[in-house]
PANU-723733 format. One record per residue (C-alpha): residue in one letter; x, y, z. Coordinates in steps of 0.02 Angstrom, whole numbers, padded with zeros to 5 digits, always signed. Layout:
N
AXYZ
...
! end
This chain:
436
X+04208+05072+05304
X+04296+05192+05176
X+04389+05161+05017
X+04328+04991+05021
X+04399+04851+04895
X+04338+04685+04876
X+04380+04580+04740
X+04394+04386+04713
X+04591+04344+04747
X+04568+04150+04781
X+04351+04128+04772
X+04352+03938+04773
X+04445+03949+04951
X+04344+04114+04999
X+04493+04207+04991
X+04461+04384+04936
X+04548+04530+04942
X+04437+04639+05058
X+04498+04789+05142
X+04445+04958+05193
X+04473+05086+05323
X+04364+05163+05487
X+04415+05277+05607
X+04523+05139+05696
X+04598+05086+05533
X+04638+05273+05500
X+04729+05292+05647
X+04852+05165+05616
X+04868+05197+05445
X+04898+05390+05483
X+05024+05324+05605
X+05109+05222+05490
X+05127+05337+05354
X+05173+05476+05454
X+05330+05382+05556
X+05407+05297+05398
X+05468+05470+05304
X+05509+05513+05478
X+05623+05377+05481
X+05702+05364+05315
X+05739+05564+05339
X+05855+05518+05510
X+05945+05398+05410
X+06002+05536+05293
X+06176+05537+05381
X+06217+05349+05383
X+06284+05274+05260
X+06233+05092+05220
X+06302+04955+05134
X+06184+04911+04985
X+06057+05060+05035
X+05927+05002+04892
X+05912+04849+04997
X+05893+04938+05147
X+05772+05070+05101
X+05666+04947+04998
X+05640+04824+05150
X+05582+04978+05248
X+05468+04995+05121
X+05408+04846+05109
X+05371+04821+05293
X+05265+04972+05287
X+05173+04882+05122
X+05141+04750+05252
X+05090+04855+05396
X+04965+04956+05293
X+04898+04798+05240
X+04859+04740+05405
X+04798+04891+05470
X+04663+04900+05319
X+04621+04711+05297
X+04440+04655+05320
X+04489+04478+05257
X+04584+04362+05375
X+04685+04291+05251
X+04750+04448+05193
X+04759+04510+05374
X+04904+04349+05407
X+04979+04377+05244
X+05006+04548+05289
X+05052+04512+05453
X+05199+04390+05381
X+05250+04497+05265
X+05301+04640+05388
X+05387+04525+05496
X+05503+04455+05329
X+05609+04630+05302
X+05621+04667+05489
X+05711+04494+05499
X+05834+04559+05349
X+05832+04750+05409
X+05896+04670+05573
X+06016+04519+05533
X+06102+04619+05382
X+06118+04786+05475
X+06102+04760+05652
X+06248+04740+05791
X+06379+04621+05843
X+06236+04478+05916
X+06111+04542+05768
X+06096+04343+05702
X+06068+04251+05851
X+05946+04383+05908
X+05877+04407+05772
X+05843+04239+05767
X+05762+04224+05931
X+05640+04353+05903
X+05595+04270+05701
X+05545+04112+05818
X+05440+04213+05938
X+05339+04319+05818
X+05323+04154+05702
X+05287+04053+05821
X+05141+04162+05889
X+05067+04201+05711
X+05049+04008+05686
X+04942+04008+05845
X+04837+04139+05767
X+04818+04045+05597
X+04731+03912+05679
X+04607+04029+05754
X+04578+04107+05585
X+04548+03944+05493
X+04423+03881+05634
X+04336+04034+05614
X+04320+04022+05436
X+04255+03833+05469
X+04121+03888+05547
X+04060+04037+05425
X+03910+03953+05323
X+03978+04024+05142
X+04170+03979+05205
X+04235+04137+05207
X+04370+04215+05288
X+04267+04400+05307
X+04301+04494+05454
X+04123+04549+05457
X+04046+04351+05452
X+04148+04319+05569
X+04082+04435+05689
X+03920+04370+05654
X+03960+04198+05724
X+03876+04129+05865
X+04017+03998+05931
X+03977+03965+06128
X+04090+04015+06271
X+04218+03860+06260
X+04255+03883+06059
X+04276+04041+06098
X+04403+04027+06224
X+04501+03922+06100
X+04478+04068+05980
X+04525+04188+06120
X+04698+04091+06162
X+04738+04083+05975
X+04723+04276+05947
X+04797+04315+06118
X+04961+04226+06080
X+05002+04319+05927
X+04970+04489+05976
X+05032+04451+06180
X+05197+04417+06078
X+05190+04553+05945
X+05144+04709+06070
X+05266+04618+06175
X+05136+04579+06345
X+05226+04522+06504
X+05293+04365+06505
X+05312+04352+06293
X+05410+04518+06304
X+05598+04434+06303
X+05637+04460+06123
X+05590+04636+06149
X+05742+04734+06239
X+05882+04628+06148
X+05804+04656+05956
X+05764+04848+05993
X+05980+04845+06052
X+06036+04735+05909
X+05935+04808+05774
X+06001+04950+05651
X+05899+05124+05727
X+05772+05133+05589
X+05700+04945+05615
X+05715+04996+05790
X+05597+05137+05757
X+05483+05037+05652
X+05473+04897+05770
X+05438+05003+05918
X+05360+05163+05809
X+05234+05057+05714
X+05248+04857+05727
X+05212+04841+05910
X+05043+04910+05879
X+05011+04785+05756
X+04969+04687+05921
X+04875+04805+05984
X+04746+04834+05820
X+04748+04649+05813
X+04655+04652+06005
X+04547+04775+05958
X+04487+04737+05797
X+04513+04547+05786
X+04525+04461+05942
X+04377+04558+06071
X+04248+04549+05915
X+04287+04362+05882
X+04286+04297+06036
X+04214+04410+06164
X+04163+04272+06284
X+04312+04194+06296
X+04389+04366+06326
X+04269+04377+06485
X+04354+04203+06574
X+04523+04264+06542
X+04496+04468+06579
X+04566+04468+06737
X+04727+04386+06691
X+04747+04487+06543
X+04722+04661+06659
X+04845+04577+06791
X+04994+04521+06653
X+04986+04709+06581
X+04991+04793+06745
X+05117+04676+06807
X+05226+04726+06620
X+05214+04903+06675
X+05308+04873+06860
X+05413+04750+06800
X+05475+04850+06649
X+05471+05024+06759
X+05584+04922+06889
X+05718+04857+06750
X+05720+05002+06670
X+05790+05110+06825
X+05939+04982+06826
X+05995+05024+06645
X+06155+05122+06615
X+06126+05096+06394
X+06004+05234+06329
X+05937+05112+06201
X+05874+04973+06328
X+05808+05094+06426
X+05703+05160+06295
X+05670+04987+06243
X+05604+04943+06425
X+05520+05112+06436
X+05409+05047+06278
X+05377+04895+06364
X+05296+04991+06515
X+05198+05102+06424
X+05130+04977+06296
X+05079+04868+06450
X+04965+05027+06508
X+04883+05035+06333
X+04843+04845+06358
X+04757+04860+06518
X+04659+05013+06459
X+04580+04886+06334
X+04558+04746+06416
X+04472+04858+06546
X+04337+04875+06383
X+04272+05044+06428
X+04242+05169+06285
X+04368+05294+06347
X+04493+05155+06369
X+04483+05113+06165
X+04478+05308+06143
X+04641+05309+06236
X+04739+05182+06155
X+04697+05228+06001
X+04766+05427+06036
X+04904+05336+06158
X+04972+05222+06004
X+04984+05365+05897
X+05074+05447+06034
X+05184+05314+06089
X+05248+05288+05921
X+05298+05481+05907
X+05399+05481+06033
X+05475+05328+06030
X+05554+05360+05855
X+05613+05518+05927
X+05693+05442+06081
X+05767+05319+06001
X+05813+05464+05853
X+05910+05552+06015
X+05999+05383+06069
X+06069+05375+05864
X+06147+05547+05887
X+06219+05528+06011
X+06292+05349+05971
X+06354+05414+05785
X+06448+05572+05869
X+06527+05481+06038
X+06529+05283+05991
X+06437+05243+06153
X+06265+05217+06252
X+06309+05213+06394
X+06234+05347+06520
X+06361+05366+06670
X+06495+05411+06507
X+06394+05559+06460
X+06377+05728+06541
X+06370+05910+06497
X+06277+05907+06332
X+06159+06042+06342
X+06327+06142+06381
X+06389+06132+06188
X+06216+06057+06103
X+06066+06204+06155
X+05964+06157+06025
X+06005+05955+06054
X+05940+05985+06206
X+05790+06065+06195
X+05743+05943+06067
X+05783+05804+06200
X+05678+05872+06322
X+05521+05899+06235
X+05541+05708+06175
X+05560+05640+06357
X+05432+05773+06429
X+05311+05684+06295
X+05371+05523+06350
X+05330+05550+06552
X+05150+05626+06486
X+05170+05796+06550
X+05019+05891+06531
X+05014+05998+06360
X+05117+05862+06286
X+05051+05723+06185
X+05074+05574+06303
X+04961+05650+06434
X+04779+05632+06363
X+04798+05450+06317
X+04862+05422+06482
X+04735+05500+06545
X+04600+05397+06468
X+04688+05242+06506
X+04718+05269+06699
X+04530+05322+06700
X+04451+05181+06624
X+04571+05057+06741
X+04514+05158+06863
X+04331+05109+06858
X+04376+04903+06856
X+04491+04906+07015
X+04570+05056+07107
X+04706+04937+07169
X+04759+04895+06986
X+04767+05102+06948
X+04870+05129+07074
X+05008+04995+07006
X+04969+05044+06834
X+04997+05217+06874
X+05167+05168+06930
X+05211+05180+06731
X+05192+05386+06741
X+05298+05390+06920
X+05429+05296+06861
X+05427+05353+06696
X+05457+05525+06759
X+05576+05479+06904
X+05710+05360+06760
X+05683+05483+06612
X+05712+05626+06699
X+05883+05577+06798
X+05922+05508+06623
X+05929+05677+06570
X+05993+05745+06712
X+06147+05632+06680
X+06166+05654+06496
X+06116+05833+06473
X+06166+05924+06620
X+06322+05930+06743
X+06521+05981+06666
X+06539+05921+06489
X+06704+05780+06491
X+06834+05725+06391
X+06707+05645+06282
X+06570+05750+06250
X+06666+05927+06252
X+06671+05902+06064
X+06482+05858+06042
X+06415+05949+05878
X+06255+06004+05894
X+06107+05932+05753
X+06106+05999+05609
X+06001+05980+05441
X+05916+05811+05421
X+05926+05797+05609
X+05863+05969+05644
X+05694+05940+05510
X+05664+05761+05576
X+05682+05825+05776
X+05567+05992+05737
X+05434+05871+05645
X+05454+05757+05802
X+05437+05903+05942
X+05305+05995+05830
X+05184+05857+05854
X+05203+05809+06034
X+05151+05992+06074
X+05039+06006+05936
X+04942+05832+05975
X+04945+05886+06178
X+04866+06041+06173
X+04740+06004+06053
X+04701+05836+06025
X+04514+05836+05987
X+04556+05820+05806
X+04654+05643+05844
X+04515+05600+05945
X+04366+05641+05825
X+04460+05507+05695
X+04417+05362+05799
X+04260+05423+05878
X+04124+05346+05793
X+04212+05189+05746
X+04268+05148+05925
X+04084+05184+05979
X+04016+05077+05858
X+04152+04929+05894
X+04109+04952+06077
X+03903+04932+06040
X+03916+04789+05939
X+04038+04687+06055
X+03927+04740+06190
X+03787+04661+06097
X+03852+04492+06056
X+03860+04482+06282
X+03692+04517+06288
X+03643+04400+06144
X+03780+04247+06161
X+03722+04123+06276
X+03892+04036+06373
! end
């Protein structure tokens, strides 16, 4: 651990604030405060009501998320974890769409819900520490048998099941990511997901490792189902934003079963893939909020003829969903890579569904494209403007690293290295040495 910080916050309940960063931490905290001036700098042409509001909620949220991503205390780690769920819910309900409150609403309940579950898991843990202490690190050095952990297991699994969203907690999902203004859209899908996702690998495997080993198989089976089911739903949608929303669903479902797998390479290639992901999600969604300012619609079978009167548009477009369908010498690819590889060695039968997500993902994103980009521009988009400015910087900072990050990615890679190694050894050690 780097940077480390750990100083008494509440020592007569153990509470300290402890946190520091690895090579995992780094990864989501270089993802997190990469994406939020990305963000902010394609909302440059909206104009908000009360914008300090708006700007300091983002702001706040990414407070939360970085605290989260660095926390070595569980305490801090749910405090953090509530806090950047509280300015979503406002980002959302103030600024979001005609259905934003009842939505809204829904997915407060979900996420709330879930964390609650988690809670419990964190107290019994800290129960059990002989100092009574919520550190990560005592924690890890627990020896709870095969049936507490389970409970522990089920606890963690809910939250972060909900969070990433997992197949069948993903309902909130497609209806916030519609409702929701475009920049908590970006941070929800750009950077909150994968608060699920760090929670799995850093929290929930370490803690309760044989628990993880009863429930392993359904875990594998719920993400590779998420990736068909999502794949499938997301042919049938005629509104760009849902079928973004759905497309995150899919992929996200991949990165889960490349963990749950628990093969090095499959750690290596979520972390790369959630760095990825969040890329070019922001910048699909980015696309769909350009093209909803300038035409006042989503909907795919109105579009046509873009590229015709928006070059530039549309080469920016293209990179974005090329990225997206993991083209090779894009960004999505290596992860993907990884991933399918280390499913690959637990069941060939599961890799060839899970797989589905890059078939699909090519076959809808691509005739997406087709529809909105190419073809005889209409009555509607003959006018299109092409981007310009804000829109042009955020897009080129957006395309830059999809091609950057795909044809060299050893640098990504190298981040997470040694901490993913040395996460992998010491789970691997507490199956040797934990008797059921």
């Amino acid at each position: 651990m780097q940077f480390a910080i750990d100083v008494p916050w509440i020592p007569k309940l153990g509470i300290y604030f402890n946190a520091g960063i690895d090579g995992i931490s780094m990864m989501m905290v270089l993802l997190t405060t990469l994406l939020v001036p990305i963000i902010i700098l394609t909302t440059y042409k909206h104009q908000y009501k009360n914008e300090g509001a708006f700007y300091a909620l983002i702001l706040f949220m990414q407070a939360g998320l970085l605290v989260v991503f660095t926390a070595l205390d569980g305490f801090l780690f749910y405090i953090g974890w509530e806090a950047a769920l509280i300015p979503i819910y406002f980002i959302c309900s103030l600024w979001g769409g005609q259905n934003r409150i009842r939505i809204t609403l829904k997915f407060f309940i979900y996420t709330f819900s879930g964390s609650l579950f988690m809670l419990l898991a964190i107290i019994y843990l800290y129960l059990q520490t002989p100092a009574k202490t919520y550190d990560l690190f005592q924690f890890y050095n627990l020896g709870l048998d095969a049936h507490h952990q389970s409970w522990v297991f089920w606890g963690f699994f809910l939250a972060f099941a909900i969070k990433m969203p997992l197949f069948p907690f993903h309902t909130w999902q497609p209806d916030t990511y519609t409702e929701a203004p475009t920049a908590g859209t970006m941070m929800l899908s750009g950077i909150m997901l994968k608060m699920g996702i760090y929670g799995v690998i850093r929290w929930m495997l370490p803690n309760a490792p044989l628990g993880f080993t009863q429930w392993q198989s359904m875990t594998i089976m719920l993400s590779v189902i998420g990736i068909v089911y999502a794949s499938i739903i997301a042919f049938r949608q005629n509104d760009g934003k849902r079928l973004a929303a759905y497309s995150s669903i899919a992929h996200v479902g991949l990165i889960a079963a490349g963990i749950f797998v628990w093969t090095e390479n499959g750690l290596q290639g979520a972390m790369i893939q959630m760095l990825s992901h969040g890329i070019n999600i922001v910048g699909m969604f980015f696309i769909w909020d350009i093209i909803s300012t300038r035409l006042n619609t989503r909907q795919i079978s109105d579009l046509g003829g873009i590229a015709k009167v928006a070059p530039k548009f549309a080469i920016a477009f293209l990179i974005i969903v090329l990225g997206t369908v993991a083209l090779p010498l894009t960004n999505g690819f290596i992860g993907e890579f990884l991933l399918l590889s280390s499913v690959l060695q637990w069941n060939i039968w599961m890799v060839s569904a899970a797989g589905l997500t890059m078939i699909f993902g090519a076959v809808y994103m691509l005739r997406m494209y087709k529809q909105v980009m190419q073809g005889e521009t209409n009555a509607l988009t003959i006018n299109f403007t092409d981007i310009s400015g804000s829109e042009t910087l955020a897009l080129s900072i957006i395309c830059a690293l999809i091609i950057i990050i795909g044809i060299y990615p050893q640098p990504i890679l190298h981040i997470s290295e040694a901490a993913v190694h040395n996460l992998f050894n010491t789970v691997n050690t507490k199956f040797s040495q934990v008797k059921p």
